[in-house]
Backbone as a ProteinNet text record, in pm:
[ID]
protein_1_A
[PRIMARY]
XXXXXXXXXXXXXXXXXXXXXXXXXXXXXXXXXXXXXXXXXXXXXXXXXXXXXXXXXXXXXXXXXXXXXXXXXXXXXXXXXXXXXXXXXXXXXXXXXXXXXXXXXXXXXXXXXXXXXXXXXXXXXXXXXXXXXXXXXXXXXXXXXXXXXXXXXXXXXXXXXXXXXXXXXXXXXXXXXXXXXXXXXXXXXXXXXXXXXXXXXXXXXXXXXXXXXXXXXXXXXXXXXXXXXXXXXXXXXX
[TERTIARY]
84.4	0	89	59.5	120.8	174.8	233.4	282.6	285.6	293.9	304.9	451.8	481.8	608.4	583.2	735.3	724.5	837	783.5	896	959.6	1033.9	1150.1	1066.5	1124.7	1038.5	1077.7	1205.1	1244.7	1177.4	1154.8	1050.9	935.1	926.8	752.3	682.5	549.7	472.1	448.6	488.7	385.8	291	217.5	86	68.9	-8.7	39.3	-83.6	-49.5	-187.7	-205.4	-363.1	-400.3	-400.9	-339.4	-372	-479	-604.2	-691.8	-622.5	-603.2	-661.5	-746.3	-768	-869.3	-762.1	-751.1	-655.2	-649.1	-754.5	-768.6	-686.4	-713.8	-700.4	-583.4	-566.4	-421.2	-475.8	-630.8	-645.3	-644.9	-580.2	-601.4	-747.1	-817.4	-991.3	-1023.4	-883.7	-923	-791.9	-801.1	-638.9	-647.2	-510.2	-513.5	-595.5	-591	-699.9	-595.1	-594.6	-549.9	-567.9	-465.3	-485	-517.8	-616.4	-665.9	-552.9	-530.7	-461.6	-524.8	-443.8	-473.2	-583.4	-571.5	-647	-764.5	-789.6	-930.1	-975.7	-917.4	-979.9	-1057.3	-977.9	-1034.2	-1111	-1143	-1279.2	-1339.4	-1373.2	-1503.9	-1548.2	-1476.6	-1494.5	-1570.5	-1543.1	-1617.1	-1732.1	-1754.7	-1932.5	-1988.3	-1965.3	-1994.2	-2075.6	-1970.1	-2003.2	-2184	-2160.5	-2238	-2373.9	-2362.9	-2454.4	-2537.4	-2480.7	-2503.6	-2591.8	-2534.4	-2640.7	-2767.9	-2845	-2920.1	-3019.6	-2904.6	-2962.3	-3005.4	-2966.8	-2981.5	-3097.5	-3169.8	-3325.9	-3388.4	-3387.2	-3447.8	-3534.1	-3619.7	-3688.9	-3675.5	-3731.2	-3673.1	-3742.4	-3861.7	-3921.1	-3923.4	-3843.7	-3783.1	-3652.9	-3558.8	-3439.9	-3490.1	-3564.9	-3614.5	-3692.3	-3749.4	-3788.5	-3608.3	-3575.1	-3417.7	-3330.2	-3386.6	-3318.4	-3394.4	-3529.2	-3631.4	-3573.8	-3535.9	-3552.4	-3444.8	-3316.5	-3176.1	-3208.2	-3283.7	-3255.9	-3335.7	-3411.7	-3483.4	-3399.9	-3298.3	-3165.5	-3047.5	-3068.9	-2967.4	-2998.4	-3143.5	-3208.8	-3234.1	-3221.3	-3255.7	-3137.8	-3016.1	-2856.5	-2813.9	-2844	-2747	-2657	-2669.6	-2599	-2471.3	-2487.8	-2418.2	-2292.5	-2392.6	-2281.2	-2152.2	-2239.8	-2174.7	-2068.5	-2097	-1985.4	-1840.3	-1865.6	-1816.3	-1719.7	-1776.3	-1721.2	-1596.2	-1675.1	-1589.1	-1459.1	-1491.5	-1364	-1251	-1299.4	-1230.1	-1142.1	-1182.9	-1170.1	-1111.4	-1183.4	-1112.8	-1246.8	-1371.1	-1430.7	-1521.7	-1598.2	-1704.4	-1841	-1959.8	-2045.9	-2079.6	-2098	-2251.5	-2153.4	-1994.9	-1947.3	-1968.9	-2028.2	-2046.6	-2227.9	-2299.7	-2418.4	-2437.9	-2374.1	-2403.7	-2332.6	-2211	-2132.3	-2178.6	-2224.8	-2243.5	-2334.5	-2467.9	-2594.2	-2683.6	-2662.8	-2792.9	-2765.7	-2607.8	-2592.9	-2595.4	-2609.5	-2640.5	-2790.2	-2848.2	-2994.8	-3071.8	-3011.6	-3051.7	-2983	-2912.9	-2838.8	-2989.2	-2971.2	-3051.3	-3217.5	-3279.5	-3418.5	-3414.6	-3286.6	-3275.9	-3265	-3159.6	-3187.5	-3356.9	-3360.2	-3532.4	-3657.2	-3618.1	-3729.2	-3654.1	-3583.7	-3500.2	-3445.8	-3387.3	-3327	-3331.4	-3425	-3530.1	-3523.1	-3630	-3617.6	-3456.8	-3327.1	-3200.8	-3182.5	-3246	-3200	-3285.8	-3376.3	-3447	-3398.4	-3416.1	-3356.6	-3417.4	-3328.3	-3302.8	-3332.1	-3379	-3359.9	-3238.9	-3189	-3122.9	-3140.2	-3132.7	-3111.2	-3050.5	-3086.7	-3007.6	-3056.8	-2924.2	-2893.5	-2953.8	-3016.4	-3105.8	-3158.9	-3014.9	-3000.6	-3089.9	-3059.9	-3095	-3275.3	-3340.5	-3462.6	-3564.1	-3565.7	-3670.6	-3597.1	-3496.5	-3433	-3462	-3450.7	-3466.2	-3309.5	-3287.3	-3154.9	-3211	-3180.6	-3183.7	-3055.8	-3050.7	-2951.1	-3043.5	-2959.3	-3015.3	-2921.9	-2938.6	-2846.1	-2889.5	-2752.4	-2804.6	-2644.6	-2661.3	-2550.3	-2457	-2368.3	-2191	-2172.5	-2166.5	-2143.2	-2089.8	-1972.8	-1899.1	-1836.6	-1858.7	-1758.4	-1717.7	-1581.5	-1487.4	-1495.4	-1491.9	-1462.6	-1379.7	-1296.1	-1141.8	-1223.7	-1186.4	-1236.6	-1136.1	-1130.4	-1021.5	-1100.9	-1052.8	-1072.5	-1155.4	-1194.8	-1239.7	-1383.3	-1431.5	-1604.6	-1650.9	-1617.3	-1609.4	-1754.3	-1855.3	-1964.2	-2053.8	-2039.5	-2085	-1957.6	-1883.9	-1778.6	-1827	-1832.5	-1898.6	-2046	-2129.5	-2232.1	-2340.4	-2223.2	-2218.8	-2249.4	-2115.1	-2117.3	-2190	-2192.3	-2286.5	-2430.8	-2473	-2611.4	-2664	-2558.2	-2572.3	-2555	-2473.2	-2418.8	-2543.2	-2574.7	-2702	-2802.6	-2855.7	-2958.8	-2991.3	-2868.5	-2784	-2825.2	-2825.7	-2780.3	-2682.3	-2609.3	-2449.6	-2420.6	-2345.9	-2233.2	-2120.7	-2116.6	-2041.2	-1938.7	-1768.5	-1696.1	-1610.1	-1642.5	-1572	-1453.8	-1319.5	-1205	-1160.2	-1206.4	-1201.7	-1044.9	-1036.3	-922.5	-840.4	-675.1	-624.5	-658.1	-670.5	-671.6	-836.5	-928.7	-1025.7	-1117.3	-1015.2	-1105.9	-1160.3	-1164.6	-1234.3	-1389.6	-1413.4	-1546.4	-1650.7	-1529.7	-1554.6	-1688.9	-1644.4	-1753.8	-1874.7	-1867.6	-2010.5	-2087.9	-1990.4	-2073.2	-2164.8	-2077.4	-2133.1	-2218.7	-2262.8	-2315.8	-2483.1	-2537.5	-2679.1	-2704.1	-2638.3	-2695.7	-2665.8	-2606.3	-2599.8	-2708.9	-2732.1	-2882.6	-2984.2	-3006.2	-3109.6	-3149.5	-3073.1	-3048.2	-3068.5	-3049.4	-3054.4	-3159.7	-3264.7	-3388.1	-3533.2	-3464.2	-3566.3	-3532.2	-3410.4	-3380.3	-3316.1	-3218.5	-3136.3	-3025.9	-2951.1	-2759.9	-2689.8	-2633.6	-2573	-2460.3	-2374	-2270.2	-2253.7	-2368.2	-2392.6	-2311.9	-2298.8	-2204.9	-2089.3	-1965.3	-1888.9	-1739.6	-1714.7	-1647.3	-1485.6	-1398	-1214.5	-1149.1	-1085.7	-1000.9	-839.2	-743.2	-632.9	-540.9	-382.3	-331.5	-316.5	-224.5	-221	-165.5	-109.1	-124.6	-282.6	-359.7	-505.4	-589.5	-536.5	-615.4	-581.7	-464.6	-429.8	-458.2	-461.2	-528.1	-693.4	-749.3	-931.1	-873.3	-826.9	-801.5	-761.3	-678.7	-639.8	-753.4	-878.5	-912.8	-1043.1	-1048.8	-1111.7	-1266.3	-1245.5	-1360.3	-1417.8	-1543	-1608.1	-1588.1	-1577.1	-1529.3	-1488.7	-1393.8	-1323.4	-1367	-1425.7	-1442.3	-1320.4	-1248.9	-1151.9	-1184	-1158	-1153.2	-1068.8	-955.4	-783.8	-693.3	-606.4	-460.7	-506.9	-498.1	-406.3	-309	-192.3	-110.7	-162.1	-239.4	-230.7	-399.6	-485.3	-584.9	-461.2	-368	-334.4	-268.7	-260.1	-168	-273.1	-405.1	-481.9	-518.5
-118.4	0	125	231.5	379.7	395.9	488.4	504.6	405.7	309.8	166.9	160.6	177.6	155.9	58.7	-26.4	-121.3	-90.5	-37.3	51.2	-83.4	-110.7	-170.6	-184.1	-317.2	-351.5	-240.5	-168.5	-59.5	56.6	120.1	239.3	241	320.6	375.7	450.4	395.4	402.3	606.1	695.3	801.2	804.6	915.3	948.1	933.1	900.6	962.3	1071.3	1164	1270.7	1307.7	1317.8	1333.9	1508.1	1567.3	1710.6	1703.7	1792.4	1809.8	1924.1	1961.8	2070.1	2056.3	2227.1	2211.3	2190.7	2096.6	2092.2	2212.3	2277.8	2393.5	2461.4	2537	2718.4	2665.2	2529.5	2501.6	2506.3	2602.2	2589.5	2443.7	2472.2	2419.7	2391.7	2303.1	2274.5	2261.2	2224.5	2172.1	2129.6	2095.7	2056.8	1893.5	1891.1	1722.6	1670	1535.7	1416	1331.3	1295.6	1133.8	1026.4	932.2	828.5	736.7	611.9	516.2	412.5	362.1	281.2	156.9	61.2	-87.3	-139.2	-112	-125.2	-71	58.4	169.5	76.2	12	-23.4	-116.5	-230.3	-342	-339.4	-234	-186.4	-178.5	-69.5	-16	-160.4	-228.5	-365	-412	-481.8	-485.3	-458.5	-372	-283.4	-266.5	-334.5	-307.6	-459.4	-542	-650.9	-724.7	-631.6	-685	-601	-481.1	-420.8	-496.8	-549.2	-607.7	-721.7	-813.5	-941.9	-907.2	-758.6	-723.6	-717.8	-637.4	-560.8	-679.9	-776.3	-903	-968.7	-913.7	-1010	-884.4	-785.2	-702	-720.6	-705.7	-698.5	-634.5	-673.3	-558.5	-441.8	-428.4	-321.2	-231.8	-262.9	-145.2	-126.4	-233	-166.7	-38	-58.4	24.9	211.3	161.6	290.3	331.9	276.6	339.6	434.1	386.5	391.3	533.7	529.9	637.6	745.3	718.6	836.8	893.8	832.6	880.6	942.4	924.1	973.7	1161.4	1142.1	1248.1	1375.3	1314.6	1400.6	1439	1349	1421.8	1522.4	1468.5	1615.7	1715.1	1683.6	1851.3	1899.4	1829.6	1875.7	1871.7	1846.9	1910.7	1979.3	2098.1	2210.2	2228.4	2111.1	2134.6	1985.7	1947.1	1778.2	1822.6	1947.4	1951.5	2041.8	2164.3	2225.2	2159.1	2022.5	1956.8	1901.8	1853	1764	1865.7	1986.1	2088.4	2122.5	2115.8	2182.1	2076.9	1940.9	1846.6	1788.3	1786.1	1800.2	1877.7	1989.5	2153.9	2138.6	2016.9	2048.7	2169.7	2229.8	2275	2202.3	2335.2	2300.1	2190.1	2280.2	2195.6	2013.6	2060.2	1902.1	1830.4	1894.6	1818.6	1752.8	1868	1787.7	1699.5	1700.6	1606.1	1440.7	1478.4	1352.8	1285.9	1377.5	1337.6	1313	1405.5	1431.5	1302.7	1348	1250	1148.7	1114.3	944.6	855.1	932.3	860	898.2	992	961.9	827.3	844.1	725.6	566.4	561.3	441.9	363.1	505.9	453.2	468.1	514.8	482.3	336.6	313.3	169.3	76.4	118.9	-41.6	-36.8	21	46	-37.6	18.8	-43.8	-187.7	-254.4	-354.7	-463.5	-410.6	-471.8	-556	-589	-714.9	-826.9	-778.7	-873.8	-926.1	-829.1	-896.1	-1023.8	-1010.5	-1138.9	-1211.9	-1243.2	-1288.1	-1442.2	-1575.7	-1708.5	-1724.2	-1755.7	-1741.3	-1952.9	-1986.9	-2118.9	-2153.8	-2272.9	-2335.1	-2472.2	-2488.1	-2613.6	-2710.6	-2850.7	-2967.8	-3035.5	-3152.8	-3268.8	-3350	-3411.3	-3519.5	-3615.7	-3665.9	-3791.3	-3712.1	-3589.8	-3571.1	-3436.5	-3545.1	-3528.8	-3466.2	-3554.3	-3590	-3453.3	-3342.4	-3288.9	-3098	-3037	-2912.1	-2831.7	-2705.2	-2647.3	-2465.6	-2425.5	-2303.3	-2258.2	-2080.8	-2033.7	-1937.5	-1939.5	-1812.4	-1735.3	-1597.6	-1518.2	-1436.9	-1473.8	-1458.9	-1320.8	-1268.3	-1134.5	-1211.4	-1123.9	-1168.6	-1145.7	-1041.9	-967.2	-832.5	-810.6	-678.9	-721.5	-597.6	-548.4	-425.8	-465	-303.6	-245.4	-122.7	-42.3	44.6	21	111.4	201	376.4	424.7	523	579.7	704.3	837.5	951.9	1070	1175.1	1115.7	1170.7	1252.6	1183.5	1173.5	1161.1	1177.6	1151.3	1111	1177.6	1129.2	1018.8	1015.9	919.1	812.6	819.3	686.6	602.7	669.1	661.1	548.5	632.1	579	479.3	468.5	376.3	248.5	209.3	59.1	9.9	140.7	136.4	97.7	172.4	146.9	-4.6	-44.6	-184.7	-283.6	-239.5	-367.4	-353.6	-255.7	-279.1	-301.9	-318.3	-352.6	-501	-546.9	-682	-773.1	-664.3	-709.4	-714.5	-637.8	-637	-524.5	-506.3	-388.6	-359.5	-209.2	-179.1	-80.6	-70.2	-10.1	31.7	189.4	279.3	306	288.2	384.6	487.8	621.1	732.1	744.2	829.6	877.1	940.3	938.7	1062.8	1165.8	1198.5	1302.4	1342	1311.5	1325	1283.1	1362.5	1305.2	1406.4	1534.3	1615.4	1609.6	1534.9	1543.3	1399.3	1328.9	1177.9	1151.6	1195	1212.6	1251.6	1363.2	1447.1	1366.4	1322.5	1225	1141.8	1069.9	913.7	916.3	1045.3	1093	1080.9	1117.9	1151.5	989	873.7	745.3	709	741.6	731	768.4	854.5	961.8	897.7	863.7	839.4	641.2	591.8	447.5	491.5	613	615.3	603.1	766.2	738.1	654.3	534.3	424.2	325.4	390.6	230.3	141.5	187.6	69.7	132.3	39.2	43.3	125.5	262.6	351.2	293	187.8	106.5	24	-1.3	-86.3	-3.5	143.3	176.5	259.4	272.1	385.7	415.3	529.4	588.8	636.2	534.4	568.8	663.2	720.6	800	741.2	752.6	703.4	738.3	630.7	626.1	446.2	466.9	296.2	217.1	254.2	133	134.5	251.1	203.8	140.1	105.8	61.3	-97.8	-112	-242.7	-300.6	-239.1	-276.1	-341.7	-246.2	-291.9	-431.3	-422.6	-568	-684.3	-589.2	-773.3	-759.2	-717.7	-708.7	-831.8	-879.1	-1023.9	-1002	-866	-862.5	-937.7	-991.2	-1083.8	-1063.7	-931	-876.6	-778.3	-750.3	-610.5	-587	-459	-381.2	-256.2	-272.9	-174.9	-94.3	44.4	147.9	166.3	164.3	227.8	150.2	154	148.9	1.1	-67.8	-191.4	-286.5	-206.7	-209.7	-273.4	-143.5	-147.3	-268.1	-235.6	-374.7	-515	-531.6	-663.9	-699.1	-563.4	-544.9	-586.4	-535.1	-567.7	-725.7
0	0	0	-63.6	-68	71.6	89.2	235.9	355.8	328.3	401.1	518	600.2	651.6	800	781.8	910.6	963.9	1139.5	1218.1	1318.3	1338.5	1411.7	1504.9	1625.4	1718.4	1809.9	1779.6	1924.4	1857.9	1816.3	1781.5	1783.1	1855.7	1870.8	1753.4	1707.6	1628.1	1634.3	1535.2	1545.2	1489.9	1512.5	1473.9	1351.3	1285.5	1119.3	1105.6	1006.3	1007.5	867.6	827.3	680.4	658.6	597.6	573.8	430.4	472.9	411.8	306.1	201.6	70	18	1.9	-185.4	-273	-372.2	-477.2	-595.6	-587.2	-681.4	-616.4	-463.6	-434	-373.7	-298.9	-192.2	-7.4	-36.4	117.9	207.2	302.3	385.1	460.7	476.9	501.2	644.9	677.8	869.1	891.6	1069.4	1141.5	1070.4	1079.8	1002.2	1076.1	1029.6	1091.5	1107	1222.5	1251.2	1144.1	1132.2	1044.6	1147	1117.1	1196.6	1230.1	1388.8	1340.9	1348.7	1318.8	1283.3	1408.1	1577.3	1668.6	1654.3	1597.5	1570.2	1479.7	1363.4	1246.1	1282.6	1369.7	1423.4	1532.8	1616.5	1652.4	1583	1420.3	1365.5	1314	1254.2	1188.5	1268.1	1393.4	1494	1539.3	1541.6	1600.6	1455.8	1339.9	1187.4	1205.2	1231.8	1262.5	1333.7	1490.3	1533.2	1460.9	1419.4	1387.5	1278.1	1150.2	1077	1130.6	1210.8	1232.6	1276.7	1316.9	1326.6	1223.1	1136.9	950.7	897.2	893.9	800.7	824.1	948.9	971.1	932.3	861.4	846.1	666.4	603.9	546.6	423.3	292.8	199.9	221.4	228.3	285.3	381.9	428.5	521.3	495.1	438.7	335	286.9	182.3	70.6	159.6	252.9	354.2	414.8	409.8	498.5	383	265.7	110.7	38.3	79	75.2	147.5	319.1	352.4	340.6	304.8	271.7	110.6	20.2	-85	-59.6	-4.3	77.4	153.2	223.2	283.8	220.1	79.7	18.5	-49.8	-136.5	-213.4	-106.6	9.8	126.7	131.3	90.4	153.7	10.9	-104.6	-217.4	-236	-222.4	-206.8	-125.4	-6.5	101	63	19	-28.4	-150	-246	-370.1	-271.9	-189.8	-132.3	-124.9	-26.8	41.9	-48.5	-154.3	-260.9	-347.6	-406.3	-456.5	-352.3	-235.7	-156.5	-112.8	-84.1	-143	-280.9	-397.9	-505.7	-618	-568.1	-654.1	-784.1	-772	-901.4	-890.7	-1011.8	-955	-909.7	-874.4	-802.9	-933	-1047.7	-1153.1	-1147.1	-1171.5	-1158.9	-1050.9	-944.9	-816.6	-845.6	-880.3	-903.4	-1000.5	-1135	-1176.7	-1132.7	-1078.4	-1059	-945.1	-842.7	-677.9	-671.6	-728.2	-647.5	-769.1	-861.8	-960.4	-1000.5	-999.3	-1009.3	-885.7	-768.1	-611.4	-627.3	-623.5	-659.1	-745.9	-854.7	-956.2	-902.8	-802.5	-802.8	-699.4	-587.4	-496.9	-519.3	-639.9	-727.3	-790.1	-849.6	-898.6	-790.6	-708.3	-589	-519	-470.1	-445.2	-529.2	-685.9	-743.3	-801	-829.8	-870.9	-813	-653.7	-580.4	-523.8	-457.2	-442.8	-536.1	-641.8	-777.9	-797.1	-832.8	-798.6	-689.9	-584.1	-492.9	-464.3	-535.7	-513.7	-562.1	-510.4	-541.4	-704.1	-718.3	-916.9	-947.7	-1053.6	-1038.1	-1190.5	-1215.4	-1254.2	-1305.5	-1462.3	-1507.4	-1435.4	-1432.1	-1407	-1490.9	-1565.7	-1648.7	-1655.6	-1790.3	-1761	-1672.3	-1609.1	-1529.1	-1424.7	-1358.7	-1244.3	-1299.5	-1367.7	-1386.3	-1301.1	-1199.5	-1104.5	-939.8	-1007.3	-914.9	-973.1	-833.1	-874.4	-826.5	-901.6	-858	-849.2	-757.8	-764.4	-674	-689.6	-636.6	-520.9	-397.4	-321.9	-244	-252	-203.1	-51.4	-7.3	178.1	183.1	301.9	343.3	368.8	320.5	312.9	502.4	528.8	671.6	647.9	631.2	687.9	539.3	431.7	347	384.5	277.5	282.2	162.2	171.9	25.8	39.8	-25.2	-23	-205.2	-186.2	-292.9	-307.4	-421	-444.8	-440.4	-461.5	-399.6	-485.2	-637	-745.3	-702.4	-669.8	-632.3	-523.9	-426.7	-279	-224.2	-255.5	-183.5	-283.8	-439	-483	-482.9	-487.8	-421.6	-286.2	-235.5	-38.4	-104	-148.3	-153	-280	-368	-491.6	-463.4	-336.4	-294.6	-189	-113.2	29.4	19.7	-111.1	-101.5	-163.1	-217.4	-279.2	-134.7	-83.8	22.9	151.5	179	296.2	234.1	109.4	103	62.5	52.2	65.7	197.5	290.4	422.3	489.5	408.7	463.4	529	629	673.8	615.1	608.5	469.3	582.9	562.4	627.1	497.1	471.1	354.7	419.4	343.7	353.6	240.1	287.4	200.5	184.1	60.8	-11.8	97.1	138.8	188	136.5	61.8	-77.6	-89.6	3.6	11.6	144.3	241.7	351.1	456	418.3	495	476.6	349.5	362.2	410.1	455.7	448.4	594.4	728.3	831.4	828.7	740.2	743.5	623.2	529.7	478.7	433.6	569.9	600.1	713.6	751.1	890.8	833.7	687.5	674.1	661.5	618.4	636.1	783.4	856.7	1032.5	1091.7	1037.6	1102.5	1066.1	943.6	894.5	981.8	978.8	1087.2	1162.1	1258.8	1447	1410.2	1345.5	1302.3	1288	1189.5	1231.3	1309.6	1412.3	1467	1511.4	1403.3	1376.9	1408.1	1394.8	1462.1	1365.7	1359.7	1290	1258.2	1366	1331.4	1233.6	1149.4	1004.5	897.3	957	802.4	890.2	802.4	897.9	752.1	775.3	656.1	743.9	738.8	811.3	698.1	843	748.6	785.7	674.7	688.3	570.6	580.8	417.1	379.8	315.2	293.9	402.5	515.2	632.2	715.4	693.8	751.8	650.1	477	388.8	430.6	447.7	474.2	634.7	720.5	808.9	803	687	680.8	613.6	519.5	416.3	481.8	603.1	722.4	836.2	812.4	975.8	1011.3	885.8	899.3	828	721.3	631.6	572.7	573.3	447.1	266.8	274.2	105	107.9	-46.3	0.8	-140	-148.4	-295.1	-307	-429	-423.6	-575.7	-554.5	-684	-673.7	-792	-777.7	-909.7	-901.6	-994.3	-992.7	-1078.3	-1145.3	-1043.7	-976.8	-910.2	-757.5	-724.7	-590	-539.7	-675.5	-652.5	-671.7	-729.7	-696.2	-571.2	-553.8	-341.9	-267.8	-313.4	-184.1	-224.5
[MASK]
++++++++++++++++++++++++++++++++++++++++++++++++++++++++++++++++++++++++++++++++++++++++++++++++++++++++++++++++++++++++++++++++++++++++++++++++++++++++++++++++++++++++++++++++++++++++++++++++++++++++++++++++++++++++++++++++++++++++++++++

């Protein structure tokens, strides 16, 4: 992983810290952020974990209401997401709405009306001999995926894979871009809210911030799947 280093058993671990810019103007956005370490990671994994075995007896229909009322908070916060995204990024606003706001809108109109029908147990041919036999497939929650994403798109990155994996049944644990992580909390905060809301365990989703020793920490922390966006290179690292 990028910035990866292994310190001697006699040295003490420092801090490592993410400095936020806008890549356009150079500002500075906020005091660095702590990079997670390998112990933090393997906490969030953790409380992702138990949260999940909850999510998974849960219903598509109330997937789809959790999916409703998040698409609801983003069209109220547009404006405030595209900010977020631009000052991260350096794009503009209109590149923020079209990239951020209406292809996470449309992702999460399609899982809603589709999504279901997707998992629903599919059936399958079997071979003469086995005549008198039926085959189908059925799809049950992985547990705890990871999504490692790059820094392009920040809030439709975040919520591309997210919205696929809980309505799955899965717990989804994002690791945002260095290069994009001032906007990574506030985020991942309107699907937190929107879970306290009806209910449910906010710990089902959670968005780390780090560099490549906290990417590789999620990848060893005993994830069920890891979804990665990135280089060629560094997907065959993970």
């Amino acid at each position: 992983f990028p910035g990866s280093f292994r310190p001697n058993a006699m040295s003490k671990p420092q801090q490592r810290l993410i400095v936020c810019k806008n890549p356009a103007t150079g500002e500075e956005l906020c005091a660095p952020i702590p990079a997670l370490t390998k112990e933090e990671v393997d906490d969030v994994v953790k409380r992702s974990r138990i949260a999940q075995r909850e999510w998974a007896q849960t219903s598509f229909k109330e997937r789809r209401a959790v999916l409703g009322d998040l698409l609801e908070v983003i069209v109220q916060n547009q404006e405030e997401i595209c900010r977020m995204s631009c000052a991260d990024t350096g794009k503009t606003m209109l590149e923020a709405e079209l990239g951020e706001i209406i292809t996470t809108c449309e992702k999460i109109r399609y899982t809603m009306k589709y999504g279901e029908g997707h998992l629903k147990p599919s059936s399958r041919s079997v071979p003469l001999f086995l005549l008198t036999k039926k085959a189908w497939v059925e799809y049950h929650p992985l547990g705890v995926i990871a999504s490692i994403i790059p820094w392009n798109y920040p809030f439709h990155n975040i919520y591309g894979p997210l919205v696929s994996c809980i309505f799955a049944g899965n717990a989804c644990v994002v690791k945002a871009s260095e290069y994009a992580s001032y906007s990574a909390e506030p985020m991942i905060k309107y699907l937190k809210d929107v879970l306290s809301a009806r209910g449910h365990n906010p710990d089902l989703v959670a968005c780390i911030v780090g560099d490549g020793i906290t990417g590789e920490a999620l990848v060893r922390s005993g994830v069920d799947k890891v979804l990665f966006i990135g280089s060629p290179q560094n997907g065959a690292r993970v």
